[in-house]
C-alpha positions in Angstrom: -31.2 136.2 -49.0 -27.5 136.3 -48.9 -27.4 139.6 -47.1 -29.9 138.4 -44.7 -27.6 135.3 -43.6 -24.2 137.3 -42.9 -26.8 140.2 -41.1 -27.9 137.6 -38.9 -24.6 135.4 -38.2 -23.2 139.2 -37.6 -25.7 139.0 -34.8 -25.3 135.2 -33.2 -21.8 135.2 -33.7 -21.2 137.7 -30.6 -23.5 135.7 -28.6 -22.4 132.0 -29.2 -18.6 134.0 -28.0 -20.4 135.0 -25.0 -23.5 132.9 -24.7 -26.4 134.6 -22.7 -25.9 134.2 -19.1 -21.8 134.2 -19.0 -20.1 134.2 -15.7 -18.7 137.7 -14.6 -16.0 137.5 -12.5 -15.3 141.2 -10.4 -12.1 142.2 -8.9 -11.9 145.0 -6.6 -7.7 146.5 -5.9 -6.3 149.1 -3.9 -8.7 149.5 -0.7 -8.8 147.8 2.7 -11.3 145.0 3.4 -14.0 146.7 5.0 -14.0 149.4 2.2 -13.9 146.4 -0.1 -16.8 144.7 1.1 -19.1 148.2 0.8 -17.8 148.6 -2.5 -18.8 145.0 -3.6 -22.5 145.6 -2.1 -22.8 148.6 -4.1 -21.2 147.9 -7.3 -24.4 146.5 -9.6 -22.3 144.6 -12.0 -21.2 142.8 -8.7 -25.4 142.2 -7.4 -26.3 140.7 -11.0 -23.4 138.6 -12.1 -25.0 135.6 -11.7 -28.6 136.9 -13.3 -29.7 134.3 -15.7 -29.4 135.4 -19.8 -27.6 138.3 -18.5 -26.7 139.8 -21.7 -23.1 141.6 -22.9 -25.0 145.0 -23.2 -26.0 144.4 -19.4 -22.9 143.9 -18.6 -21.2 146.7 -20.6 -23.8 149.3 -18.9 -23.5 147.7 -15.4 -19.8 148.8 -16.0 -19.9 152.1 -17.0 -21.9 152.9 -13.8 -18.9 151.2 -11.6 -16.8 153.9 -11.1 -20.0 156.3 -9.5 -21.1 153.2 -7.4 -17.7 152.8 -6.0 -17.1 156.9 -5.1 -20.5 156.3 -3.4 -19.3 153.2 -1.3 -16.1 155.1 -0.8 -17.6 158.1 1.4 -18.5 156.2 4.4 -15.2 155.6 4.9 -14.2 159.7 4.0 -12.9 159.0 0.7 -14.3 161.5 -1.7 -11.2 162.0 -4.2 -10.7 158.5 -5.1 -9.0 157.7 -8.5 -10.4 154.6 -10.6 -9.5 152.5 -13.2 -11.6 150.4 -14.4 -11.6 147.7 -17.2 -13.9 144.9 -18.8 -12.1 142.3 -20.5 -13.2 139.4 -22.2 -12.4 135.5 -21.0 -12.6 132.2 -21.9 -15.7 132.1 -19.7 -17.0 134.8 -19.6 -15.9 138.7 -18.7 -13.5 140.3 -16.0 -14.6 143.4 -14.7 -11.5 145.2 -13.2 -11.4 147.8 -10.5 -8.2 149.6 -9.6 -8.9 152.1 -6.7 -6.6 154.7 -5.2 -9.1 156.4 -2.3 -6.5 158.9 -2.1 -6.9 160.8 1.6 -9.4 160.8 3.7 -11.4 164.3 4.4 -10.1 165.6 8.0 -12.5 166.9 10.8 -11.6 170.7 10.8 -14.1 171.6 12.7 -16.4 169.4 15.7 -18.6 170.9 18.1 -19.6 167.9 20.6 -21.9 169.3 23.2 -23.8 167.5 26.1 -26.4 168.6 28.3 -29.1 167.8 30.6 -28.9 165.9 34.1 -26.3 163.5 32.2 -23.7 166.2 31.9 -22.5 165.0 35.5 -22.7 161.5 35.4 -19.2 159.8 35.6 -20.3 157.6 33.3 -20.8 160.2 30.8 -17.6 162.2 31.3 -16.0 159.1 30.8 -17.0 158.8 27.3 -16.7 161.9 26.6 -13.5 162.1 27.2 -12.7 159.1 25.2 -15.4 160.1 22.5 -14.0 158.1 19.6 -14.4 161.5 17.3 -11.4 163.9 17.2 -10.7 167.2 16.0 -8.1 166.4 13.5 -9.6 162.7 12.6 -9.8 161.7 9.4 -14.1 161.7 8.8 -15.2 157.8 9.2 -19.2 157.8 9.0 -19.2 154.5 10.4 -17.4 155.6 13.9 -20.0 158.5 13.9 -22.8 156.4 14.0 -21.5 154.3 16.4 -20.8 157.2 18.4 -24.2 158.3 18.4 -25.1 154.9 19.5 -22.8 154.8 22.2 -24.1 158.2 23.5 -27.6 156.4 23.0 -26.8 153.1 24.6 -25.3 155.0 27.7 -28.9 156.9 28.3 -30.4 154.0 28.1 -28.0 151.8 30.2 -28.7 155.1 32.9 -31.8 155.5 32.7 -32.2 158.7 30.8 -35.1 158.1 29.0 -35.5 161.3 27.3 -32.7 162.0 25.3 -32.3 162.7 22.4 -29.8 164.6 20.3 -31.0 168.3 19.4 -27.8 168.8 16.5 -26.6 166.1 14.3 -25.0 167.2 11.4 -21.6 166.4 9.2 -20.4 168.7 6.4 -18.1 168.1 4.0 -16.9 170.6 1.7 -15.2 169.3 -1.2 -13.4 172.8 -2.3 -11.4 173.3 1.3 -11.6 168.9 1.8 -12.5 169.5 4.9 -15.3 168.1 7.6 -17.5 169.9 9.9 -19.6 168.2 12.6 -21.8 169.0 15.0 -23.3 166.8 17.5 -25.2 168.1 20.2 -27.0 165.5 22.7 -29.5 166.2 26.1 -30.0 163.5 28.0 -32.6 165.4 29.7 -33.6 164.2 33.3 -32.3 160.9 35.3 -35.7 158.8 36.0 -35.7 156.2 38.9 -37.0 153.0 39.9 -40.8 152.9 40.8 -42.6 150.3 42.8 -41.6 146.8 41.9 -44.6 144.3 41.7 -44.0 140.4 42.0 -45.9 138.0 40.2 -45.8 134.1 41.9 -47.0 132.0 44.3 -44.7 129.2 45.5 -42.8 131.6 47.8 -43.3 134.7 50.6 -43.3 137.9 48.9 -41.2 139.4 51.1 -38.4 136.3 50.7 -38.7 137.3 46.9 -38.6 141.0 47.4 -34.9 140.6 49.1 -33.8 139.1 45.9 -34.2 143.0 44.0 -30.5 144.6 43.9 -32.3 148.3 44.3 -34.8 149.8 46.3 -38.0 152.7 44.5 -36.3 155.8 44.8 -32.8 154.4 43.0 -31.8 155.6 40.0 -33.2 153.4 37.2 -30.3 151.5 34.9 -30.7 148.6 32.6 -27.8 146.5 34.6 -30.2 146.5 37.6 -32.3 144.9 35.8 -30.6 142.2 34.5 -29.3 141.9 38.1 -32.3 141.1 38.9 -33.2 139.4 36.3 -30.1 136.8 36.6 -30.6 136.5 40.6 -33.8 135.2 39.8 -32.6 132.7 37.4 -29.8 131.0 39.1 -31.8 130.7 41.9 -33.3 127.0 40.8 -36.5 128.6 41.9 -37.8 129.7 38.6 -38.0 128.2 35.6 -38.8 131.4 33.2 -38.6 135.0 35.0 -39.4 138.2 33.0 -38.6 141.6 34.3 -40.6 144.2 32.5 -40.2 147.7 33.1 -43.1 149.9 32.3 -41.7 153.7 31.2 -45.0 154.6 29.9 -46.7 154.3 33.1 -44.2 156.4 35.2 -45.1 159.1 37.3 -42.9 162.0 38.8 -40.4 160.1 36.5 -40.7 156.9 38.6 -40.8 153.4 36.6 -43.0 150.9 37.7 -41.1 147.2 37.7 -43.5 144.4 36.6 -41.8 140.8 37.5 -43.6 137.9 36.2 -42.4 134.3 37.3 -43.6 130.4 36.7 -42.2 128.0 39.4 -39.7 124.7 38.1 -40.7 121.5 39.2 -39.9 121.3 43.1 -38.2 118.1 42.9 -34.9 117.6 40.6 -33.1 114.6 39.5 -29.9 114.1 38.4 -27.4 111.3 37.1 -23.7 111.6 36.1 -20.8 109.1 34.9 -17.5 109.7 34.0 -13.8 108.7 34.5 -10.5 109.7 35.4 -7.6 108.5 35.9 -7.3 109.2 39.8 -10.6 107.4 40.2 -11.6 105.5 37.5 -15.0 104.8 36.3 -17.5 107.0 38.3 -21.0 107.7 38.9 -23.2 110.3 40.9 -27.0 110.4 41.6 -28.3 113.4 43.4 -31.5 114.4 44.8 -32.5 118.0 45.6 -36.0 119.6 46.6 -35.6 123.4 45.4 -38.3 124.9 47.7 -39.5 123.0 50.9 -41.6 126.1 52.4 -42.3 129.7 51.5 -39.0 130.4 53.1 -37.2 129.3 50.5 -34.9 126.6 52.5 -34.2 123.4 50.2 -32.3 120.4 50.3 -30.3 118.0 48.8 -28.6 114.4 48.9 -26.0 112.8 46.4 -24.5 109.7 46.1 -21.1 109.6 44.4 -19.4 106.1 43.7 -15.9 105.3 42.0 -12.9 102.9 42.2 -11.3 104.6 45.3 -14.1 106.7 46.4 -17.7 106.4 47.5 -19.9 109.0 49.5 -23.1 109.9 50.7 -23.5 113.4 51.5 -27.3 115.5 52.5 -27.2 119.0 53.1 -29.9 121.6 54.2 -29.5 125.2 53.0 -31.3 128.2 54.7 -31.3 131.5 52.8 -30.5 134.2 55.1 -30.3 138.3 54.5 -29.0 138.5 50.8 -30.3 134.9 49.3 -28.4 135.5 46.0 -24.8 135.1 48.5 -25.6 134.1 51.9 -27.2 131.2 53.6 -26.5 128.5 56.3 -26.1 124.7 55.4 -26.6 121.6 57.6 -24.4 119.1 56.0 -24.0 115.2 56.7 -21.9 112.5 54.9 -20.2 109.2 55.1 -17.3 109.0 52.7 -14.9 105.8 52.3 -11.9 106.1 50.4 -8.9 103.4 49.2 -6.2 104.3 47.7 -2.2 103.1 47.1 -1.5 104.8 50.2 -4.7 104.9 52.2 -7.8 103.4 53.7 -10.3 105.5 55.7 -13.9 105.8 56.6 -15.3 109.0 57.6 -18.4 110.1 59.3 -19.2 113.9 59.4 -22.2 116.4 60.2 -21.7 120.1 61.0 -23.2 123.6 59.9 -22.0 126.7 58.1 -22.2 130.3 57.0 -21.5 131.4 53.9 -21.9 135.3 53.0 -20.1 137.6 50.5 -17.4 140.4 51.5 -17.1 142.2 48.6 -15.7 140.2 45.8 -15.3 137.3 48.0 -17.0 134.3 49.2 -16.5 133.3 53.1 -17.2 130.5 54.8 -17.3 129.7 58.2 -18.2 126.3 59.9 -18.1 123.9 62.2 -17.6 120.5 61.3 -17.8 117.0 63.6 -15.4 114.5 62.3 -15.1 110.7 63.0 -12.5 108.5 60.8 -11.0 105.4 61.1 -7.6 104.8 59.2 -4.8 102.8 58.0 -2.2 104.2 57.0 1.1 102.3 55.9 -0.2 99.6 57.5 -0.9 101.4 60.7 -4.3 101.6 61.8 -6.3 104.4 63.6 -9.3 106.3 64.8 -9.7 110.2 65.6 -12.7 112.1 66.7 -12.0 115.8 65.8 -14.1 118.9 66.2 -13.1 121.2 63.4 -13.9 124.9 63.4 -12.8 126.3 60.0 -13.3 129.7 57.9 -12.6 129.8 54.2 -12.3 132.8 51.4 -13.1 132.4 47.5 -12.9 134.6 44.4 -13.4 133.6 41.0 -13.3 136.3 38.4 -13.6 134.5 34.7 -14.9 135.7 31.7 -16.5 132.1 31.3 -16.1 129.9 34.0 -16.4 126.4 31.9 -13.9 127.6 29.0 -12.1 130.8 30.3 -10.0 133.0 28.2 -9.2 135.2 30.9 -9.9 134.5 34.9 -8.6 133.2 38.1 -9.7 131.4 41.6 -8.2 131.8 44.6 -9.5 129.9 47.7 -7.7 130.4 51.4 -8.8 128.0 54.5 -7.5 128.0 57.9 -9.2 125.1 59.9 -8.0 122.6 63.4 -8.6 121.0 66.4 -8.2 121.4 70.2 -8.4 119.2 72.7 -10.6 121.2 75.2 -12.9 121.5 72.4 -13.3 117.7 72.2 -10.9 116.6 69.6 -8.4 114.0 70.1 -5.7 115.9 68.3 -4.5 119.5 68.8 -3.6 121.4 65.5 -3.9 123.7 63.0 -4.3 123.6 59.0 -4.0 126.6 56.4 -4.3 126.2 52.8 -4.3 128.1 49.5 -5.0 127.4 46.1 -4.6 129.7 43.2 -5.1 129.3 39.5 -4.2 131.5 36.9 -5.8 131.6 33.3 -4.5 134.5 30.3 -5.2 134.7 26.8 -2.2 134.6 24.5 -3.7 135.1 21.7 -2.7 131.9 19.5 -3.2 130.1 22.5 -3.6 130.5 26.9 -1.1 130.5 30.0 -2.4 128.6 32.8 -0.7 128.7 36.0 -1.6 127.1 39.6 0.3 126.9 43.2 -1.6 124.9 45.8 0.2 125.2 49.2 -0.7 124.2 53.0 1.0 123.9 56.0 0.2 121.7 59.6 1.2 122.4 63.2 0.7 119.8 65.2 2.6 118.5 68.4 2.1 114.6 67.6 2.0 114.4 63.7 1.0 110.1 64.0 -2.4 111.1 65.3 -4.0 112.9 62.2 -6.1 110.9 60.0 -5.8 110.8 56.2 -8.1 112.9 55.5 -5.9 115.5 57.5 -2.6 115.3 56.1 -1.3 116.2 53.0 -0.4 113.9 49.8 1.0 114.8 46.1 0.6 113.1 43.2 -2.3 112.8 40.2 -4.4 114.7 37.4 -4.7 118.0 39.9 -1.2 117.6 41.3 2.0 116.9 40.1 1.6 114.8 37.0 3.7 111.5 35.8 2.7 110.2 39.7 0.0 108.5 40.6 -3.1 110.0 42.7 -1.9 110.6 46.1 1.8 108.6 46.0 3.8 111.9 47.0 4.5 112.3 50.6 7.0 111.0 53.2 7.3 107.4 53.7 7.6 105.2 56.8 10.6 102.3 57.7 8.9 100.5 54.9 8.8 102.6 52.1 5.1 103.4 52.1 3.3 106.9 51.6 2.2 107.8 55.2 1.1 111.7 53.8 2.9 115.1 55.0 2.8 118.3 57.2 2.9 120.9 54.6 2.3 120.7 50.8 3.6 122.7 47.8 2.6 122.0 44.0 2.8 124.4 41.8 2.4 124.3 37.4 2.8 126.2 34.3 1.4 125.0 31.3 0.8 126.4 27.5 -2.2 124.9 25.4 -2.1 126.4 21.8 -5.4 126.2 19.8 -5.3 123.8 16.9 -8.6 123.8 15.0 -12.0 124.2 16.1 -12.9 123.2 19.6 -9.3 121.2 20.0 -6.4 122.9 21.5 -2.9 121.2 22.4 -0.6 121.6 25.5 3.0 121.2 27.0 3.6 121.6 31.1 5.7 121.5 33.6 4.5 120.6 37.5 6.7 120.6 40.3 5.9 119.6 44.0 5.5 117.6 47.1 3.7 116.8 50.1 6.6 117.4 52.6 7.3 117.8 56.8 10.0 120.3 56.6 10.3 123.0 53.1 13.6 122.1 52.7 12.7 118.6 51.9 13.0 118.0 48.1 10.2 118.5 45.4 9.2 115.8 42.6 9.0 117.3 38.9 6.6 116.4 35.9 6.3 117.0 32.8 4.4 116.5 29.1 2.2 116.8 26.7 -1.7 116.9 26.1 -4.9 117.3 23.7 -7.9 119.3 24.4 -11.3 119.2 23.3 -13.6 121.8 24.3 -17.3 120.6 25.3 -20.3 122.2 27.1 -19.5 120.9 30.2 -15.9 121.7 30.0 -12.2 120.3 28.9 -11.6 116.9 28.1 -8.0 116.7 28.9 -5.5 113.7 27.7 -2.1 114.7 29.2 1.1 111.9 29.0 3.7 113.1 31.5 6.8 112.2 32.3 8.3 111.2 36.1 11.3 113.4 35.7 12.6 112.9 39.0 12.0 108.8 38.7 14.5 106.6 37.7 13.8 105.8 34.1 11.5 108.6 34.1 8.4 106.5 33.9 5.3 107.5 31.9 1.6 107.8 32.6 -1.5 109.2 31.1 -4.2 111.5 32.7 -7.4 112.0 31.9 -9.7 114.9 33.0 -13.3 116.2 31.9 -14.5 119.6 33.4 -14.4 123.2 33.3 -11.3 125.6 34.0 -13.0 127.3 37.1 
C-alpha cells in the first residue's frame, strides 16, 4: 500500500507543478518579421499552445519537432542552412519554448532562364516588365517574389487581353551541395484577342446616346482597363443606378469578345438637402432639385437653392450632352444671387450658356454670360449691365479627391466686357488658382497661389462681383471674409484690380482620422503690385470625414496692430 501512494504522488506531483492545460509562451529571435510570422504559423508548439489539458509530454514532443518546422518556414524566404537553438524551460506559469535562429545566407540565383513568347513579346507593356522583372541573376532566391512574379506576368495578360497564356517552364532548383539556385520561367502569352460586338441592355435612353459612352470600338484590342472605363463612365453618369459589364471569352470567335452590358435605371427625379457653417458665411443651407434624364437624349436639369448669413441664391441650369457625354456638354444656366457683406451689397441677375469639352488632361469652358447687378459699395451705389464672354481651363490630378495624399488643381479664366458688345463697362479679367497637395510621410505639404489681374479704363464702374477682395477661410487668414482690398476717403473696402494670395501650410497626422496644422498666408487684393501684402498666420485641427476636412484653424493678423485673432472653420474636401 505504501509503495502504491509514493508510485502515484510520483505521478500527480509533475502535474499539480504543471497542471493540465499550462500556458506556453513561444519566442521566436534572430529573423526578420515577415520570416517570423511564417515561422510562428508553422511551428506546432505555436498552433496548440492554448489547446485545453494540453499535457507536458505534448509539449515536450511539439518541441522536438521545432527546429524541422522552422528550416521548413525558413525556405520561402531562401534560408536552407539555418542554425537553431532551441530550449524549453519551465515557469511559474507554465513553459517557455525558446527559439534562437541564425538563417545564415540566403541561396543565390546562379542560373535564370526568363523567356517570353507569343504576340506579347512586343507589347510595351511587356518589355517594360521585363526589364524591371523583379528576379535577378545574382538575387538571393525569395519564393515569395517568384510567385508574385508569376502573377505579375499573369495579371499583365490578363490586363491585355491575352487570354491564352500560360507558362510552358516553371521551375526552381536548389542544390544544397553547390548552395546555389536555378530557375527557369518560361511564359507565351499566345495571341492578343480584341473587343467583339458590344450589346446594351436598358430602356430609359437611345441606344445610340448609350453606345457613345464605350471608350473602344469591336476591332480594339481587348484590356480589362477598358472595361472598367466603361464601367465607371456608366456610373458617374447619375443615369444608372447598378451597371454590370460582362465580358463573354467563351463565346468569342476569330478571337473577338462579345461585351454584354446590363443596366437598371435610378429614380429620374433626385432630392437633396444640405446644412453647414463657416465662418465666412455662417449657418447655411442648400436644397437642390435635379431631373437626371428628361428625354432619350439624355439632357437633364437642375435647380438649387442656397441660403446663408451673407449669401443667398437661386440658380437652374440645363445640361445637353454633346459628342463625348462622359466630358462634354452645353449648359443653359440662370440665377439670382444677393450677397451682404462688411464691405459689400449686391444683387445679381444672370442667364447665359456654355461649352464644356476635355483637351487632353484638361477641362475647358467656354461661355457667354448676361450680367445685371446692382451695388453699393463704400457707401456708393451702382448698376451695370455687362455681357461677359469668358473661357476657362481645369486639371485636377488627385489620388483621392476628398482626402488627397498626393494631387493638385489648377484652374485659368480669362473673361470681360466691351461696349460694342452691349456692356456698360469695357475690360478684361484673368485669373489663376493653383493648389498643391504632397505626402510627407508623417504628415502633407499643402501649397496654394490664387492670382488675377483687371484692365479697365474707369475702374468705379465694375460691380462687386467684378473686382477683387482678400480676406477669409480661402484667403488670407486672421482677416475677415472679403475686408482686404483698397479703401476709399473713408476707410472702407471698395475691392481691387488685381489679387495675389498665396499659402503654405504643414498638417502632421496625430491619431486616427485627426491630423494637426501650422500656416502661413500672405496676400492682398491690390491696384498696383507694388502695393503692400497682408500676412497670416496659425494653427489648426483636422478631422477627416467622408465628405471631407473639418478644419478649425486660429490665425493670427500679423500685419494688424495688436495682431488680432480669429477662428476659421471649414468642412469639405481638398480638391
Amino acid at each position: 500500500m505504501k509503495q502504491a501512494m509514493i508510485f502515484l504522488l510520483t505521478i500527480l506531483l509533475p502535474l499539480a507543478a504543471h497542471p493540465a492545460g499550462a500556458r506556453v509562451e513561444v519566442v521566436v529571435e534572430g529573423v526578420s518579421e515577415a520570416a517570423q510570422r511564417n515561422i510562428l504559423e508553422h511551428l506546432g508548439i505555436e498552433q496548440q499552445k492554448n489547446v485545453p489539458d494540453l499535457s507536458d509530454g505534448r509539449i515536450r514532443r511539439l518541441h522536438e519537432k521545432a527546429p524541422d518546422e522552422i528550416r521548413l518556414a525558413l525556405q520561402p524566404f531562401g534560408y536552407y542552412r539555418p542554425a537553431i537553438e532551441a530550449e524549453l524551460t519551465p515557469t511559474e506559469t507554465g513553459w517557455r519554448a525558446r527559439y534562437r535562429v541564425d538563417p545564415g545566407p540566403a541561396v543565390p540565383i546562379r542560373e535564370l532562364d526568363l523567356r517570353l513568347s507569343g504576340d506579347g513579346s512586343g507589347d510595351d507593356r511587356f518589355q517594360a516588365l521585363m526589364q524591371k522583372f523583379p528576379i535577378r541573376q545574382g538575387d538571393s532566391l525569395n519564393h515569395v517574389v517568384y510567385e508574385d512574379s508569376k502573377r505579375a506576368l499573369q495579371n499583365l495578360a490578363a490586363e491585355r487581353g491575352y487570354l491564352d497564356a500560360r507558362f510552358t517552364r516553371q521551375e526552381v532548383r536548389v542544390d544544397l551541395e553547390a548552395y546555389a539556385t536555378s530557375i527557369a520561367l518560361h511564359f507565351d502569352t499566345g495571341p492578343r484577342y480584341r473587343f467583339g460586338p458590344v450589346t446594351i441592355a436598358q430602356d430609359i435612353l437611345d441606344p445610340a446616346f448609350v453606345a457613345r459612352f464605350v471608350p473602344f470600338k469591336p476591332g480594339d484590342p481587348y484590356s480589362t482597363s477598358a472595361l472598367l472605363e466603361l464601367q465607371s463612365a456608366l456610373g458617374d453618369s447619375d443615369y444608372f443606378a447598378n451597371v454590370e459589364v460582362l465580358p463573354h471569352p467563351e463565346q468569342a470567335v476569330d478571337r473577338e469578345v462579345p461585351i454584354e452590358v446590363r443596366l437598371s435605371p435610378r429614380k429620374p427625379t433626385k432630392y437633396s438637402l444640405g446644412v453647414g457653417y463657416g465662418t465666412d458665411t455662417g449657418a447655411r443651407g442648400s436644397l437642390g432639385w435635379e431631373r437626371r434624364y428628361l428625354n432619350r437624349d439624355g439632357h437633364h436639369m437642375r435647380a438649387d437653392l442656397q441660403a446663408s448669413q451673407i449669401k443667398n441664391s437661386l440658380t437652374t441650369a440645363y445640361i445637353i450632352p454633346i459628342r463625348d457625354p462622359r466630358t462634354d456638354y452645353i449648359t443653359f444656366n440662370a440665377g439670382m444671387f444677393e450677397e451682404d457683406t462688411k464691405t459689400a451689397e449686391s444683387e445679381i441677375r444672370t442667364f447665359g450658356v456654355s461649352k464644356t469639352r476635355a483637351r487632353g488632361k484638361w477641362r475647358e469652358t467656354t461661355s457667354l454670360n448676361f450680367h445685371n447687378e446692382k451695388f453699393d459699395i463704400g457707401g456708393e451705389t451702382g448698376s451695370s449691365t455687362l455681357v461677359l464672354p469668358g473661357i476657362s481651363w481645369t486639371r485636377v490630378r488627385a489620388d483621392d479627391r476628398i482626402y488627397a495624399e498626393r494631387g493638385s488643381r489648377l484652374t485659368l479664366e480669362v473673361r470681360g466686357g466691351a461696349n460694342s458688345l452691349g456692356s456698360d463697362t469695357s475690360f478684361v479679367q484673368s485669373r489663376a488658382q493653383a493648389k498643391y497637395i504632397h505626402n510627407l510621410g508623417a504628415g502633407r505639404a499643402i501649397a496654394r497661389v490664387d492670382a488675377g489681374a483687371s484692365r479697365v479704363a474707369d475702374f468705379s464702374e465694375l460691380p462687386a462681383s467684378v473686382r477683387f477682395f482678400a480676406g477669409g477661410d480661402q484667403s488670407v487668414r486672421g482677416y475677415g471674409y472679403n475686408t482686404l482690398g483698397p479703401v476709399n476717403d473713408a476707410g472702407v473696402v471698395v475691392g481691387g484690380r488685381h489679387l495675389l494670395v498665396g499659402s503654405l501650410e504643414y498638417e502632421h497626422r496625430l491619431a486616427g482620422k485627426w491630423s494637426a496644422a501650422a500656416f502661413y498666408d500672405i496676400g492682398n487684393a491690390i491696384d498696383d503690385f507694388s502695393d503692400p501684402l497682408k500676412k497670416g498666420a496659425g494653427i489648426g485641427l483636422r478631422w477627416q470625414t467622408p465628405i471631407g476636412q473639418i478644419r478649425v484653424d486660429l490665425a493670427e493678423a500679423l500685419s494688424e496692430p495688436g495682431r488680432p485673432r480669429r477662428f476659421h472653420l471649414v468642412i469639405g474636401p481638398d480638391l
